[in-house]
C-alpha positions as MATLAB code, in Angstrom:
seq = 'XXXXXXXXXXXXXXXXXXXXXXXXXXXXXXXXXXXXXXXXXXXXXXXXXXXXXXXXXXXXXXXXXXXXXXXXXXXXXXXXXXXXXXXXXXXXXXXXXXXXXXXXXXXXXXXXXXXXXXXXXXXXXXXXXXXXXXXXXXXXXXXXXXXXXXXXXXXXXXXXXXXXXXXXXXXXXXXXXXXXXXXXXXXXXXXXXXXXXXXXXXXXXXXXXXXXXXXXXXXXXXXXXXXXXXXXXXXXXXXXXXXXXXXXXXXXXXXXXXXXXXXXXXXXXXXXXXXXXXXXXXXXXXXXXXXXXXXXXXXXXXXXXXXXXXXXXXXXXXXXXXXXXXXXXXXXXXXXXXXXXXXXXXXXXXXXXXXXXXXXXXXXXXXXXXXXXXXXXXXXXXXXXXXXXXXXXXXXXXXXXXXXXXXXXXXXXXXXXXXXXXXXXXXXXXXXXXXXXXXXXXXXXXXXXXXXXXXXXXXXXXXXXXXXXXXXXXXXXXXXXXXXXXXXXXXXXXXXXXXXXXXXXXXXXXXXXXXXXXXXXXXXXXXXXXXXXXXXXXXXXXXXXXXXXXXXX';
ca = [
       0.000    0.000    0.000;
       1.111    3.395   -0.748;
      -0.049    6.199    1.336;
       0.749    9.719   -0.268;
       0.645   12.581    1.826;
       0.642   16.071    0.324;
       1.554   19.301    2.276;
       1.427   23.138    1.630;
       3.024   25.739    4.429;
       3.924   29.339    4.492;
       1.139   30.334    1.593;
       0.940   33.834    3.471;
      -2.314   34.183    2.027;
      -1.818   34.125   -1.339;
      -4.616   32.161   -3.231;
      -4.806   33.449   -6.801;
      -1.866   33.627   -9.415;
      -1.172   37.261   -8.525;
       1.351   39.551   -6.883;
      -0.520   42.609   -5.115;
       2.514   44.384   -4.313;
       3.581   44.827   -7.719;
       0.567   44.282   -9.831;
       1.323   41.452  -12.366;
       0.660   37.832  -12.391;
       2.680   35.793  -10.553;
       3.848   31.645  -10.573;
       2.266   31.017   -7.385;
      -0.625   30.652   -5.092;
      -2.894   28.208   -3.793;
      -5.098   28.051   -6.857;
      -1.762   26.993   -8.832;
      -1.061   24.181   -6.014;
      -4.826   23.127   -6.185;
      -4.452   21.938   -9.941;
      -1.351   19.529   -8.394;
      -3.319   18.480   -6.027;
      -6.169   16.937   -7.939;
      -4.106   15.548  -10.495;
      -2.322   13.841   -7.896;
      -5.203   12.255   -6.204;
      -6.526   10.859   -9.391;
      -3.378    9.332  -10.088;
      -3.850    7.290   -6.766;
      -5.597    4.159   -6.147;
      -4.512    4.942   -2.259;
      -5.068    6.944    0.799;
      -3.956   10.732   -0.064;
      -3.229   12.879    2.956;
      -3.472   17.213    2.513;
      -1.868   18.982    5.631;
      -0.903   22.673    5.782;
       1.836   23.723    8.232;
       1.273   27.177    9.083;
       1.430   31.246    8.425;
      -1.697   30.791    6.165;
      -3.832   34.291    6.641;
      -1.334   36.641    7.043;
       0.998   38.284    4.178;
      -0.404   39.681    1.619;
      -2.659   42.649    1.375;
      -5.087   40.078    1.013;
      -5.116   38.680    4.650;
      -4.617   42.059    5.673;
      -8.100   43.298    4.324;
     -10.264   40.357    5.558;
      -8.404   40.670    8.803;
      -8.679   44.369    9.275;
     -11.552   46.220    6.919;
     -14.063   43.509    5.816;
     -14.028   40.404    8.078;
     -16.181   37.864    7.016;
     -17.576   33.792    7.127;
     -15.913   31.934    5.792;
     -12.853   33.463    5.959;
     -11.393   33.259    2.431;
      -8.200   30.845    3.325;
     -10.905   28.217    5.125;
     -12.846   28.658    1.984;
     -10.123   27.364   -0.159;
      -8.610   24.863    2.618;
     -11.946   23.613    3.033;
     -13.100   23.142   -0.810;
      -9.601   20.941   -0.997;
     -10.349   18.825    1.319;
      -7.672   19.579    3.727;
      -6.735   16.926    6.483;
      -5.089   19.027    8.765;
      -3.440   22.394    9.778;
      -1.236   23.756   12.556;
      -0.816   27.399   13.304;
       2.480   29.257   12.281;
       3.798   32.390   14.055;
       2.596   35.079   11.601;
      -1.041   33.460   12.154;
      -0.941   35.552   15.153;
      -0.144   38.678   13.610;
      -3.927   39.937   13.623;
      -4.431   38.855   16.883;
      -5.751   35.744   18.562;
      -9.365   36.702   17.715;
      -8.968   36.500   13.987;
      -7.127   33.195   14.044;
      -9.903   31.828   16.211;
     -12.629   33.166   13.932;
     -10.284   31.656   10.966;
      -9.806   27.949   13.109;
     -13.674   28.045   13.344;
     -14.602   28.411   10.159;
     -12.293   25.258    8.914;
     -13.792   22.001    8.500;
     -10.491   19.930    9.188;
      -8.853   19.770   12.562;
      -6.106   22.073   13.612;
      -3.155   20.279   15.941;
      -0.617   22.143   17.895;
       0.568   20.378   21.273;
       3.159   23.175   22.479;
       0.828   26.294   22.828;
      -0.724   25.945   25.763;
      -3.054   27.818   28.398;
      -1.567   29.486   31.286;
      -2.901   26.162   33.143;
      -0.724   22.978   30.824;
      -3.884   22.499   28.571;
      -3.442   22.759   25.221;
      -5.050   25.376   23.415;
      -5.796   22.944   20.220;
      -5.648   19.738   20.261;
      -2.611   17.856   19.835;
      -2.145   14.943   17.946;
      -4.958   12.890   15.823;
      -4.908    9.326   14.590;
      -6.576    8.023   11.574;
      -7.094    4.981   10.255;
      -6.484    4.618    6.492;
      -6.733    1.364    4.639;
      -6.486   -0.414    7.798;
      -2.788    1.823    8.167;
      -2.841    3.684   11.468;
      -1.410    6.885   11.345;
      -0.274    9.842   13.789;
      -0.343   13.465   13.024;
       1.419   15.959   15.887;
       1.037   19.304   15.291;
       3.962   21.205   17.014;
       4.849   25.250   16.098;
       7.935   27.363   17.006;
       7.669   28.752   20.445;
       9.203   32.100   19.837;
       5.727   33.517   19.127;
       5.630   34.941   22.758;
       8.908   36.848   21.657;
       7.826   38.474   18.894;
       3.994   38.533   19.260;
       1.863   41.426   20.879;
       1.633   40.526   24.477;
      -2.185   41.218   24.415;
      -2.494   39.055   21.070;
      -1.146   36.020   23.141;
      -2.857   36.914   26.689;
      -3.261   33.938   28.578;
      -0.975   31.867   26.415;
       1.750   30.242   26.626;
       4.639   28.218   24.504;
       6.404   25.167   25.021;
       9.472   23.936   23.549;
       9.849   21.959   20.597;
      11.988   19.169   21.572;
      10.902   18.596   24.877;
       7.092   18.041   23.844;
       7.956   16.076   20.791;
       9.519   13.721   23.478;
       6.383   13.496   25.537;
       4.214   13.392   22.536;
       5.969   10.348   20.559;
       6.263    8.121   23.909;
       2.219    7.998   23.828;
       1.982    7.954   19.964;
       4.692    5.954   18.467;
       2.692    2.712   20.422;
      -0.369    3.230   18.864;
       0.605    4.031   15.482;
       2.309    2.449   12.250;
       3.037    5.475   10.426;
       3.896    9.114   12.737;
       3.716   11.978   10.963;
       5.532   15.485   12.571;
       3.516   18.967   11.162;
       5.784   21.469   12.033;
       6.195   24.948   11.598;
       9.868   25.839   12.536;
      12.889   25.247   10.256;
      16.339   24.441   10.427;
      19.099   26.235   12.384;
      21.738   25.567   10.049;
      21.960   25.887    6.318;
      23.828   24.340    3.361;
      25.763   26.884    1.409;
      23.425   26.609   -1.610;
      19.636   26.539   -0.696;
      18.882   23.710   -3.272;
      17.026   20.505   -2.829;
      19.975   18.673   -3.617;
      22.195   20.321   -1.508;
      19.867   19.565    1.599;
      20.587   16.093    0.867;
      24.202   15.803    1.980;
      24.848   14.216    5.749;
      28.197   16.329    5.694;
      27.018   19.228    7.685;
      31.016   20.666    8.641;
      30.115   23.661    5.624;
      26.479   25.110    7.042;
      26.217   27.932    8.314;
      23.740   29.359   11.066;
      20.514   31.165    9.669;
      20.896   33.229   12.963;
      17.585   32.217   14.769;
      16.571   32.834   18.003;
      17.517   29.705   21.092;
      14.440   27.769   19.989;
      13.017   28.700   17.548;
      14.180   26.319   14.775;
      15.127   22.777   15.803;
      14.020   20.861   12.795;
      17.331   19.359   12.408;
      17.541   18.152   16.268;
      13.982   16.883   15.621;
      14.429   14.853   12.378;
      17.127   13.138   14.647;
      14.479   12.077   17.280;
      13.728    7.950   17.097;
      10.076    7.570   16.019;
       9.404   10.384   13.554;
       8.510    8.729   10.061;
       8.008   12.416    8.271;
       8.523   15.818    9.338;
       6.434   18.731    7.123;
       7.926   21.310    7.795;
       7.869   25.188    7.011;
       8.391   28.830    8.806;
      12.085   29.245    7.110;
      10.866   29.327    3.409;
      13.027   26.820    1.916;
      12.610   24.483   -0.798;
      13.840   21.157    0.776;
      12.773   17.192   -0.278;
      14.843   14.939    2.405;
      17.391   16.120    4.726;
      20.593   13.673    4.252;
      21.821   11.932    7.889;
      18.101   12.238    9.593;
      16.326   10.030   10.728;
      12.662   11.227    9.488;
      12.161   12.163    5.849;
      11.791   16.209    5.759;
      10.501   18.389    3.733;
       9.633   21.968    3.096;
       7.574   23.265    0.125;
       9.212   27.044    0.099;
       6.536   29.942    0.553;
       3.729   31.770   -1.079;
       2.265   28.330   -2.612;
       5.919   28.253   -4.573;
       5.748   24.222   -4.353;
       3.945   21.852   -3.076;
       5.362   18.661   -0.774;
       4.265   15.138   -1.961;
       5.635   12.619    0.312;
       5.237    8.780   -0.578;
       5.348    6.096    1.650;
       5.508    1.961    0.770;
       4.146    0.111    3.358;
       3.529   -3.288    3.916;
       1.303   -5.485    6.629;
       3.391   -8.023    8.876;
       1.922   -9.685   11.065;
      -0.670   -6.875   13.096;
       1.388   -4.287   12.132;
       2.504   -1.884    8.762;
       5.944   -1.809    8.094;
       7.092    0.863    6.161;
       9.447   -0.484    3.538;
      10.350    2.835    1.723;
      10.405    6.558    1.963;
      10.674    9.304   -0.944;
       9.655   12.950   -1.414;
       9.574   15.804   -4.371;
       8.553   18.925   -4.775;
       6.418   20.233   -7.454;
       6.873   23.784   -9.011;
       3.884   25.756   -9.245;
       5.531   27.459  -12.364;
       3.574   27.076  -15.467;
       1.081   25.264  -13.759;
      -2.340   26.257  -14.692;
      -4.593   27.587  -11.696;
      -7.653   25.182  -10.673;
     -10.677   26.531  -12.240;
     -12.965   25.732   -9.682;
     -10.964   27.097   -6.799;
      -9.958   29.966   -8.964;
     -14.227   30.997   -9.431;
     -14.606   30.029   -5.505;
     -12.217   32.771   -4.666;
     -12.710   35.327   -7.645;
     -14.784   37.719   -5.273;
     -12.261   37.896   -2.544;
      -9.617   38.557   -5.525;
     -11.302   41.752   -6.670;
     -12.703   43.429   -3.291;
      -8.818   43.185   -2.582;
      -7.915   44.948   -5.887;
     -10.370   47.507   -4.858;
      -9.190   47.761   -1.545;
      -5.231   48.611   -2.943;
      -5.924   50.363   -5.688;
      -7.137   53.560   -3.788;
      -4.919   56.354   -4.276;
      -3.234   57.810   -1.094;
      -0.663   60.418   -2.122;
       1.957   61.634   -4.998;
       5.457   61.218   -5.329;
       7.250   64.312   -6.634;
      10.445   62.344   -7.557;
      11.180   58.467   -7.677;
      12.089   56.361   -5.030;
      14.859   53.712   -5.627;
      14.183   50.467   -3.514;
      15.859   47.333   -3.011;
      19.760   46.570   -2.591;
      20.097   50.053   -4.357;
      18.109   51.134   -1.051;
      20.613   49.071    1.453;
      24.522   50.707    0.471;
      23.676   54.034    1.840;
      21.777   56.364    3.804;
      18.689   57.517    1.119;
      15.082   58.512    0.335;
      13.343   55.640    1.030;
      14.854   54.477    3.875;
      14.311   58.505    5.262;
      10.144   58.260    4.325;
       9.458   54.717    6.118;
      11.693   56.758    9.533;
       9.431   59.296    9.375;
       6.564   57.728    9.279;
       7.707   55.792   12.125;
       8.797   59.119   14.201;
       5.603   60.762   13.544;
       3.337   57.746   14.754;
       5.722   57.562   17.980;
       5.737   61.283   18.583;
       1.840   61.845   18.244;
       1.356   58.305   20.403;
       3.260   60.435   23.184;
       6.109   58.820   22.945;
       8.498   60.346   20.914;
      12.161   58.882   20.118;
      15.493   59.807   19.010;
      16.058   57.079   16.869;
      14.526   55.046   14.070;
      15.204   51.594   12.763;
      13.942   50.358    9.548;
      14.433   47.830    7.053;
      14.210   47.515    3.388;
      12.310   44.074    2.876;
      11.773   44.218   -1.237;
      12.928   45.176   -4.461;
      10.337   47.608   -4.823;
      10.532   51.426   -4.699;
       8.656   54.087   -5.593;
       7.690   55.750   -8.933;
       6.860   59.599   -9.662;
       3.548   60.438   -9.623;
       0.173   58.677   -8.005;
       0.889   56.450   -4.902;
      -1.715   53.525   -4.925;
      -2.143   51.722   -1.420;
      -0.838   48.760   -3.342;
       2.667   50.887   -3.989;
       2.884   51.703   -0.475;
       2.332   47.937    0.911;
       4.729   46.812   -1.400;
       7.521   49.043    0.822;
       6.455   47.090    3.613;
       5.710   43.059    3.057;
       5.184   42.459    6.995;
       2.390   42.666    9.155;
       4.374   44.314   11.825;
       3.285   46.721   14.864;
       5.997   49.870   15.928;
       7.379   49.911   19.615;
       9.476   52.450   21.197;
      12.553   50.871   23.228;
      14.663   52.084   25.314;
      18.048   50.893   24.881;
      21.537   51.360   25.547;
      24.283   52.179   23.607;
      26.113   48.926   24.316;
      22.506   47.179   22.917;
      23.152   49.715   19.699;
      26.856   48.881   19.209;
      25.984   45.024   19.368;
      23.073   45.578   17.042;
      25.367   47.636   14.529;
      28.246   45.153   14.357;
      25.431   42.815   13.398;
      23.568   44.397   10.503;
      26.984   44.948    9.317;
      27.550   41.214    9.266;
      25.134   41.547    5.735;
      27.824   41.773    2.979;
      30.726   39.470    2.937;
      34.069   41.323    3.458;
      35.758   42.899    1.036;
      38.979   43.935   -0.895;
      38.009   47.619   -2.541;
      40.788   46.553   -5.361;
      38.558   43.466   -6.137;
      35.153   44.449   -6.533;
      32.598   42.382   -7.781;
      30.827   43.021  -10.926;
      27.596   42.558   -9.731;
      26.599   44.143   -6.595;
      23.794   41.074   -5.381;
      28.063   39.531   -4.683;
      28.896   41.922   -1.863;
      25.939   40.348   -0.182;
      27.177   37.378    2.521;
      25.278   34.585    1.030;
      23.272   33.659    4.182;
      21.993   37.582    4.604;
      18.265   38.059    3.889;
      17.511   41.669    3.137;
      15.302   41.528    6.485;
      18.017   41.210    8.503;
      19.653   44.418    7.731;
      18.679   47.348    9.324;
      18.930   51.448    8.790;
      19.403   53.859   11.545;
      17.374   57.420   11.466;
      19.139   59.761   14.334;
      22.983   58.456   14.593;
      25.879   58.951   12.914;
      27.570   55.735   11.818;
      30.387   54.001    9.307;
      30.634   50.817    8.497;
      34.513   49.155    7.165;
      33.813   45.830    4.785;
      37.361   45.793    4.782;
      37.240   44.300    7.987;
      35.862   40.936    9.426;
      32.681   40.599   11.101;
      31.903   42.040   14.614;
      34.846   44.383   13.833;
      33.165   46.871   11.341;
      31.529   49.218   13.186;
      34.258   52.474   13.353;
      31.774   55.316   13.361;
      29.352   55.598   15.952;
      27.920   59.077   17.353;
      24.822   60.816   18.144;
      24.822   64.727   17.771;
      28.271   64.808   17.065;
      29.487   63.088   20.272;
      30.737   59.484   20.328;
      28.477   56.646   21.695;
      28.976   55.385   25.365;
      27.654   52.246   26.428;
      25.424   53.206   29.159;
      24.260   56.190   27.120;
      20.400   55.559   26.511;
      18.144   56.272   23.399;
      14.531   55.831   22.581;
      14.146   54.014   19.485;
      11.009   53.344   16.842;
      11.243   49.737   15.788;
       9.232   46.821   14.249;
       7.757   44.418   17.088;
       9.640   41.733   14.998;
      12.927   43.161   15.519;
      12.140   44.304   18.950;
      11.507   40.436   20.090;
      14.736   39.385   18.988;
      13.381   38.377   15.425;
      16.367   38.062   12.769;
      19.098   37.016   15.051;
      18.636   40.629   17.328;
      18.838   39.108   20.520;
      20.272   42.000   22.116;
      16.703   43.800   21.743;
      15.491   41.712   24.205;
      17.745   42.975   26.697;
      16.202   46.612   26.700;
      13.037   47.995   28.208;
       9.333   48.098   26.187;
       7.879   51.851   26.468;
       5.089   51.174   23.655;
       3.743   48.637   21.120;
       1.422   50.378   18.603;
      -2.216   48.668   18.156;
      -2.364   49.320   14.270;
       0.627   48.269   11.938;
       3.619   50.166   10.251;
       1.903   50.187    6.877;
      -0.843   52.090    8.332;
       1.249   54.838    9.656;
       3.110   54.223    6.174;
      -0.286   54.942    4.516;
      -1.078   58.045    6.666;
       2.215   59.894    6.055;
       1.941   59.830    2.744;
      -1.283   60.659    2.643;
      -1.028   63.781    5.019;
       2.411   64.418    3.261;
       1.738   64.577   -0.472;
       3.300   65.569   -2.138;
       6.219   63.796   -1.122;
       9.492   64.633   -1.739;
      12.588   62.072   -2.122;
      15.137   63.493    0.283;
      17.498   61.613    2.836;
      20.076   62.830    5.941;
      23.262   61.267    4.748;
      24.017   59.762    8.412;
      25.734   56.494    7.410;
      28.153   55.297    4.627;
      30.256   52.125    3.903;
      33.672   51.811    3.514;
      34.234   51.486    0.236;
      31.034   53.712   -1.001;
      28.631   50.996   -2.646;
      25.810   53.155   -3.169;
      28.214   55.594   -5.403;
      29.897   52.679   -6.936;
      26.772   50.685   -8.139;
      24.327   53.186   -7.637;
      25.446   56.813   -7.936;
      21.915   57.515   -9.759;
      19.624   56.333   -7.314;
      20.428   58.644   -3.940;
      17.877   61.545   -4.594;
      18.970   64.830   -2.953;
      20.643   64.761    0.845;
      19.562   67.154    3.617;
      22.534   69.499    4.668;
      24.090   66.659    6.994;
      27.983   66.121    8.280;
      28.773   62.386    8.634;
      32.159   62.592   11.064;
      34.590   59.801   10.715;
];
């Protein structure tokens, strides 16, 4: 007997074909993923499993509308879960992002069961349930539903009042000692990732036992353990997701792994061989793929099922908010030197914190995508598209030794380098485990970085109004809640004190600057530089016009 089981994760709320931050068709999406799925269960005489793994309703402007301006039943992800049959889900971390209410009113309107052992009440009792076993062809199998725990560092405390999160590893242990008797097959749905990765991001790559060339992804203690996990005796399969990789068997584990990348990129289809002996199933034989949903054509039926969510959304970011005097250069043109963009998403931040009473020196932002900003009309759909996440702003207050150690790691972004040596391409200064969420831009210091020099030795310009940076010197600064948690590798955030956590997101206040600023104007305080000058050397076109500003050092 062959049981199959499929397995989406990370679909961020993209069902259709489409890409609302830029506006053009894209080679992904649920609906794509839907046409695999039917073809593959009526290719099978056998039992076909379909499990999703988490961060399902939040991530495009999409979840953000039927989460925050039109809520409605069904929500539109249980719509399409529930029209394909799903088996199974467990919660990811960004399923929290609109607060515990919405994710309730999402859980309730699913028709399959949703499994998560490790988030539990304040008492020990689960808040879902935990595991499930189904019978299949005679073929008992276990599902556990586990999720990383780090949602109570980067989550709004009063989204996760009352709640609390266990640890991977030691509920796995608990779990599999009173499943693995009762089962044949024990299936792991879990939304955390590795904490190491090959040097290529590949399928095949994931493949090799030799571990000695990975390389941290910088999580957080805890927060991704697949790899300790897939080591654990008694897990047949893990599903896995939360890290956004493409991955179809991890090489030296004990459980077959996968991971079907994000955005309903791929979907996992995991076969298993099994065989009866005696009053037991043996399985005799494990393999997994991924399929691409590029040039796969999107399933008719779930494409008309959705169609009405599709356009109120298109309505929704189409409104126009503001004008853009000038154009606005975005990604890695956006992340080699102080410059417009970076300057409008700090002060939007700086006027939220100020009017919320709580005003701060500094700003930190980040430059998540490629996009930017043209001349002329600003849609709402332009101005989500400069900020991908769901996140809240919080004021901190922090030291400078909390700045310095933050610094030295956003430096760690681009690989080091010999100015005599350039690359050609500037994507090649990048380290090639740096994610452009990872590095941050400072509003309200003075700072240099050397790429000359090795990590956690860059940093040679630090100062605020002209005077150097001591350690016990203390700033207020605007920040994402990610970042603020510790998100990204930033542990040293959690070391400093919480003054505020904003109730409506960054893109709001994104969305109200503009709209209260148009027509906006592409300027930029020239407070940081790298050493050698990037920006000038790949980008000399793209800096718009700097403030009157005096960068020391």
């Amino acid at each position: 007997m062959r049981l199959t089981i499929l397995h989406t994760s990370d679909l961020h709320a993209n069902l259709h074909p489409w890409n609302y931050f830029t506006g053009i068709p894209a080679e992904h999406g649920l609906a794509k993923l839907a046409t695999l799925i039917k073809r593959v269960r009526a290719a099978s005489e056998d039992p076909v499993l379909l499990i999703d793994s988490g961060d399902t309703i939040q991530g495009s402007p999409l979840g953000t509308y039927y989460a925050q301006v039109e809520r409605v039943s069904p929500h539109p992800l249980a719509h399409a879960l529930n029209a394909l049959g799903y088996d199974a889900f467990t919660p990811g971390n960004h399923d929290f992002n609109f607060g515990l209410q919405v994710l309730q009113d999402f859980i309730g309107d699913l028709r399959c069961p949703v499994l998560c052992a490790n988030i539990l009440r304040q008492n020990g009792d689960p808040l879902f349930q935990p595991y499930l076993i189904r019978e299949l062809a005679g073929v008992r199998v276990g599902l556990l539903g586990l999720t990383t725990p780090r949602i109570d560092t980067w989550e709004r405390p009063d989204y996760i009042a009352g709640l609390r999160f266990a640890p991977l590893l030691e509920t796995a242990r608990h779990y599999l000692s009173l499943l693995r008797p009762q089962v044949d097959v024990l299936i792991l749905i879990l939304h955390s990732g590795p904490n190491q990765l090959p040097p290529l991001r590949t399928p095949e790559h994931w493949h090799n036992p030799d571990r000695s060339g990975w390389c941290s992804n910088k999580s957080l203690a805890g927060e991704n353990e697949l790899l300790a996990l897939a080591e654990l005796d008694g897990i047949d399969v893990i599903l896995s997701g939360h890290t956004h990789q493409t991955i179809a068997g991890l090489g030296g584990s004990q459980a077959l792994v996968v991971q079907p990348g994000y955005w309903g990129s791929h979907l996992s289809q995991v076969s298993l061989e099994l065989e009866r002996q005696g009053s037991r199933w043996q399985i005799l034989g494990k393999s997994a793929q991924l399929l691409s949903a590029e040039g796969i054509p999107p399933d008719p039926e779930l494409l008309a099922l959705t169609e009405p969510y599709h356009q109120a959304t298109l309505r929704y970011i189409r409104q126009p908010i503001g004008q853009a005097r000038s154009a606005y250069s975005g990604g890695l043109a956006a992340r080699l030197g102080a410059n417009p963009l970076a300057e409008l998403l700090h002060q939007a931040q700086l006027q939220a914190v100020r009017e919320a009473g709580f005003p701060a020196e500094l700003s930190l932002v980040n430059i998540c995508s490629s996009a930017g900003l043209s001349a002329g009309p600003i849609s709402l759909q332009d101005a989500y598209s400069l900020t991908v996440y769901d996140n809240t702003l919080c004021v901190l207050e922090i030291t400078g030794d909390i700045l310095r150690r933050a610094l030295e790691q956003t430096a760690g972004y681009f690989r080091q380098l010999d100015p005599n040596h350039l690359p050609a391409d500037p994507a090649a200064v990048v380290a090639p485990e740096a994610r452009g969420y990872t590095f941050d831009l400072y509003h309200g210091i003075d700072y240099c970085f050397d790429l000359t020099r090795p990590v956690g030795k860059r940093l040679v310009t630090l100062q605020f109004r002209g005077q150097p940076v001591e350690p016990a010197q203390t700033f207020r600064l605007a920040i994402n809640h990610y970042r603020a948690g510790g998100g990204g590798g930033y542990s040293m955030f959690q070391e400093a004190q919480t003054l505020w956590i904003s109730a409506d997101s960054i893109r709001d206040f994104l969305v109200y600057y503009i709209h209260t600023h148009s027509p906006i104007q592409p300027i930029y305080s020239p407070n940081w530089r790298l050493i050698p000058d990037l920006a000038k050397i790949y980008f000399p076109d793209c800096l718009g016009r700097p403030r009157e500003h005096l960068l020391v050092g």
